[in-house]
N, C-alpha and C positions, 0 to 999 in steps of 0.2 A: 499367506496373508489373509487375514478375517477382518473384514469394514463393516463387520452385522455389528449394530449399536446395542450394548450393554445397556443397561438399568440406569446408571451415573450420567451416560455421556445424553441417552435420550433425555433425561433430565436438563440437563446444560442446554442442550438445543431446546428444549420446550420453555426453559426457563428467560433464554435469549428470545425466543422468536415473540415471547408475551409480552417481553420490555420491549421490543420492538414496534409490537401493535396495539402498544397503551401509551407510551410514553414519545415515542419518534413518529410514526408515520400521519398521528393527525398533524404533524406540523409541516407536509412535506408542499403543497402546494404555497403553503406561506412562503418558501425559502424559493421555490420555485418563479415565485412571482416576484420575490423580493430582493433575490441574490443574498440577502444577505440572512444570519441566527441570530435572534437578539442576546444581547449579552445576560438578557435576564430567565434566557432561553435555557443558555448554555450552562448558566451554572443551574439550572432547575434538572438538567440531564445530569449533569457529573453528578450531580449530590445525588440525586435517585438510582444512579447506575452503585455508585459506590454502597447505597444502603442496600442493592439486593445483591451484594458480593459479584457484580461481573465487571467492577472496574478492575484495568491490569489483569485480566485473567492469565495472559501470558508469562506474568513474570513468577519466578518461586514462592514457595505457600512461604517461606524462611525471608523472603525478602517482605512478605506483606501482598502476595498478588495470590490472584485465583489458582496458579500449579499446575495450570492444565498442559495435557501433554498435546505434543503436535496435530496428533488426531484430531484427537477432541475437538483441539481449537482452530481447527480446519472446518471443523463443523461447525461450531458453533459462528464463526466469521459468514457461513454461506446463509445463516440467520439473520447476520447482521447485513448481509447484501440486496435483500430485499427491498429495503429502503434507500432514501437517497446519504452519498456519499458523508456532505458536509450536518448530518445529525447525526450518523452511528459514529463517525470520528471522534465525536466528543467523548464518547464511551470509550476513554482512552485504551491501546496496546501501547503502551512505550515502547520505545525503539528499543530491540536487545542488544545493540550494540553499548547501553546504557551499563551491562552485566559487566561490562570490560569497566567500569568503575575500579578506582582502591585507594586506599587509606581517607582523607578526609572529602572525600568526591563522594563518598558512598551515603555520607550525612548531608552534604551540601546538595546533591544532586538525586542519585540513584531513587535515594526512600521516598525522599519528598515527592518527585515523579509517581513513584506507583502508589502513594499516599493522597494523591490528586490534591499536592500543595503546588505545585509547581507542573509545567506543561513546556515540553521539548520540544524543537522541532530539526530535520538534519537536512545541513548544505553543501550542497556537492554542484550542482551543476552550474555552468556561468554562461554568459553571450558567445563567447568563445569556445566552451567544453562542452560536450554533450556527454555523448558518447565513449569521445576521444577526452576521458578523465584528466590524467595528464598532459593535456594541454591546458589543465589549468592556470590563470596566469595570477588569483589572489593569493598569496603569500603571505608566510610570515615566518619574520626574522626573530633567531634567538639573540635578543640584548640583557647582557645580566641573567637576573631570573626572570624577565617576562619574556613573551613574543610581544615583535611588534605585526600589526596583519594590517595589510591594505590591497585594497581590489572591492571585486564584486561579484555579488552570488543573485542568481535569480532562478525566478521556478519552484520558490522556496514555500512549499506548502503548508499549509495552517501556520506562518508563524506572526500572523496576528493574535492568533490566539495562547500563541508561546511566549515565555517568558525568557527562557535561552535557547543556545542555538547550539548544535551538534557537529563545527566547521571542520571541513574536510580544506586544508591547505598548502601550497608546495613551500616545503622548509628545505630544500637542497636541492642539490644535483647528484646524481650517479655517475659515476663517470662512464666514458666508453669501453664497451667488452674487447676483452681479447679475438674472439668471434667476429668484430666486425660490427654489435651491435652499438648505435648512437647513443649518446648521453640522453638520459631520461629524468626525468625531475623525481623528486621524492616526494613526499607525502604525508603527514601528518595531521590526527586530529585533535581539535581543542572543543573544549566546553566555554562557552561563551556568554554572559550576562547581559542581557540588550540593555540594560543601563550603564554597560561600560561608554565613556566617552568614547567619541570617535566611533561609534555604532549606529547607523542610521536604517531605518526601515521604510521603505516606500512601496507603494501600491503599487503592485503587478500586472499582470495582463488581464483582458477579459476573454474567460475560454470559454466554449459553448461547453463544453464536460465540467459535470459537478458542481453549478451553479450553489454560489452559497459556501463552496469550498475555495476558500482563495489562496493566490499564488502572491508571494511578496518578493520584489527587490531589497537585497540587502546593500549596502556600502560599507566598506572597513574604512579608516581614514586614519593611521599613526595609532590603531587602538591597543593600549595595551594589554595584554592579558596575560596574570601570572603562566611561570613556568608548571605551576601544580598544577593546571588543568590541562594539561596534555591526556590526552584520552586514549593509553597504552602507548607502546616504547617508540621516541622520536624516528621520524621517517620509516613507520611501518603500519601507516593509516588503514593500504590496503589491508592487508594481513587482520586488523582489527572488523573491517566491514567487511571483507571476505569471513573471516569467522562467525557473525554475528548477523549479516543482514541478507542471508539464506530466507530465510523468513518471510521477507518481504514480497519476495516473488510468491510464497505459498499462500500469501494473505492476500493478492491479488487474485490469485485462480482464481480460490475459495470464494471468493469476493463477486466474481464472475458467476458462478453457480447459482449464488441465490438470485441475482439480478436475471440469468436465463431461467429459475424455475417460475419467475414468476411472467417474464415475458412469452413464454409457454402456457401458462396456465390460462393468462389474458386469451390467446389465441384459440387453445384448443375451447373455453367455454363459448367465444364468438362463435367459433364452427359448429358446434352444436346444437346452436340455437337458432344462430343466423338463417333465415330462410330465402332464396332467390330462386326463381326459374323451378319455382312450388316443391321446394323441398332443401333443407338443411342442407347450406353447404359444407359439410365435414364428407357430405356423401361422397362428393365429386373427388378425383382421383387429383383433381389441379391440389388440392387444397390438402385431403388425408398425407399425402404422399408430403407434402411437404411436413406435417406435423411427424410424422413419424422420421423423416431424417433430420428434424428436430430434435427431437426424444434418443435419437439412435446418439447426434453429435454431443447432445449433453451429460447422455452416461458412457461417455469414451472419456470426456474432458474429468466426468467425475472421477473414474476408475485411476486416472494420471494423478488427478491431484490427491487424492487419498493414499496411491500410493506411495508418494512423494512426502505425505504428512504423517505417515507409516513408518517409512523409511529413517525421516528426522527423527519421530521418538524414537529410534534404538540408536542415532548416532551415526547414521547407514548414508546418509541423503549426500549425492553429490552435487555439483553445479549444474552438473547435467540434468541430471531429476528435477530438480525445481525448475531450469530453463524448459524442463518440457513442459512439466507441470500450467505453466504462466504462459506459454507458445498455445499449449494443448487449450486453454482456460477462454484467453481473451479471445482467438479466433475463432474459440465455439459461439461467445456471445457477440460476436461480429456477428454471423451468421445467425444466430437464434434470433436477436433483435427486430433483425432486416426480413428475413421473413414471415415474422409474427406480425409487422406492419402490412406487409407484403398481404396477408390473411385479410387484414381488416379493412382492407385496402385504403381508401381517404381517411376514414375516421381512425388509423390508426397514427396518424401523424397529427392528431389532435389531440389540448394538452387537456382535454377532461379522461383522458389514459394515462398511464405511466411509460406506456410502449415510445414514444415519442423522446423522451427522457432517458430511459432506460438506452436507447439507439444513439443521441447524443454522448452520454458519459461513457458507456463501450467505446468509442474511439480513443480516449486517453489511456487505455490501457494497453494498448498495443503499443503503447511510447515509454510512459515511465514505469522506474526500475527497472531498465531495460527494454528497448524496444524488440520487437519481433527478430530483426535483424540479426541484430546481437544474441539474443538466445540460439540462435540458427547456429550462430559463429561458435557458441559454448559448444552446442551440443554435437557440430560436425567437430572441433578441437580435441573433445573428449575422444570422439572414437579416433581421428586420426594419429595424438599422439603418440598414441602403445606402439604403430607400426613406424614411429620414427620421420614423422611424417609436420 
């Protein structure tokens, strides 16, 4: 495995991290203060991300997106982490579960998306499901050719700023195994038009993580929705976002990385400078020692998640990998955060720093796409399966 950056990829990174510190980060205390990106905001990012070719980097150079391979865009993501969550968002990655596209889905949907005409957003979790997916209880019935869906979806992120929706829903039952195993619901996803009747969108929680990034309640109510937008073969949702939403965990590590280089950077310049008891505190062993099993925790997290976005480019990456990858990513920046404040001590929990910030939105990561838990469960499942276990 070689992670030394070629000529191309330093390029990407250099090229991300410049749009980053021209175009996103003067506006972060605005959002910060504000909760909210103004709409006249957001479309001044997309059009400016899309003229310097890094909208959709993710998606195929054949689709219309930047072609970047997993690496690369492992790096260049830990660029876009620097800053706060609800500005680099806008600089869309469509979801690749969007790739599971075919036949007239691919013009109504797919291109527009990475063409930044249209803006997705995907629904999975409810008051009722977290974790425990299939216990989902929003459904939808096959009548004729449409679904009918009714329930509710919440947690439902950016999808203010979306146009449709990516619904992950139970269209059946399985019946019980021979084995002894219970009936389990089935699963299916649909592409969704929030101007379908019967689709309602409501204001979500207010979370201390990601300010400015918001979370919507959705409601289905009788809505109907052709059978053409099924989003790959009926009752085999998972199978769809297991193939396709790998990614997500890797875009979080990544994510993580840039937000601890810089909560390190913050810190280690404090200690350097900072003088008490007549001399720079970096001197003092309280303070070195902690910067350096900073520095230690954030090139273990990077080594995991590169080589999980390694892995992915040849095709190699399993669940396990990216659960560690995202396990390895968010707990470093738990850690990296808390005692980069910890350095600064008061004034690092004040918002004329990013440190204070950067410590708030790290807790959300340890929960979506998977909580810490859950990757735990991946990654102990993976090795115990083989022994039958």
């Amino acid at each position: 495995m070689d992670f030394s950056i070629d000529d191309d990829q330093q390029m990407v990174v250099d090229t991300v991290r410049a749009f980053v510190n021209r175009e996103l980060a003067p506006y972060e205390d605005e959002v910060e203060r504000t909760g909210q990106v103004r709409p006249e905001l957001v479309e001044q990012i997309r059009e400016r991300s899309l003229a310097a070719g890094i909208y959709a980097a993710n998606m195929p150079e054949d689709l219309g997106g930047g072609g970047l391979d997993d690496l690369t865009l492992s790096m260049a993501e830990r660029a876009f982490g620097s800053t706060t969550y609800a500005l680099q968002y806008i600089v869309a990655r469509p979801s690749n579960i969007l790739r599971a596209c075919t036949g007239d889905q691919v013009e109504e949907y797919l291109l527009p998306t990475v063409r930044g005409e249209r803006v997705e957003c995907l629904a999975m979790s409810e008051p009722g499901a977290g974790s425990d997916l299939r216990g989902m209880t929003c459904r939808a019935e096959r009548r004729g050719d449409d679904f009918v869906v009714n329930g509710t979806k919440h947690f439902i992120s950016h999808a203010d700023l979306a146009d449709y929706v990516i619904l992950f829903a139970a269209t059946g039952v399985e019946p019980a195994g021979s084995d002894g195993r219970p009936p389990r619901k089935l699963i299916s996803s649909l592409l969704v038009d929030f101007d379908t009747p019967g689709v309602e969108r409501l204001p979500g929680y207010n979370s201390v993580s990601n300010r400015g990034y918001h979370n919507l309640i959705l409601n289905f109510d009788d809505a109907r929705v052709p059978a053409a937008n099924l989003l790959g073969p009926e009752h085999r949702g998972f199978d769809v976002a297991n193939e396709w939403l790998g990614s997500t965990r890797l875009q979080v590590a990544s994510t993580c990385l840039g937000r601890a280089d810089r909560a390190l950077a913050v810190a280690l310049d404090w200690a350097a400078n900072r003088e008490q008891f007549g001399q720079r505190i970096g001197r003092f062993q309280g303070v070195s020692f902690k910067l350096a099993d900073m520095r230690l925790r954030l090139a273990e997290a990077e080594l995991m998640t590169y080589r999980a976005a390694w892995l992915s480019a040849r095709g190699e990456m399993t669940d396990a990998d990216a659960a560690m990858a995202k396990l390895s990513a968010t707990e470093m920046l738990q850690f990296v955060s808390d005692e980069a404040i910890q350095i600064l001590g008061g004034m690092g929990l004040m918002d004329e720093l990013p440190l204070e910030r950067i410590w708030r939105d790290a807790r959300v990561d340890r929960i979506w796409d998977g909580t810490s838990e859950i990757q735990r469960h991946i990654v102990s499942r993976d090795m115990l399966r083989p022994l039958g276990s």
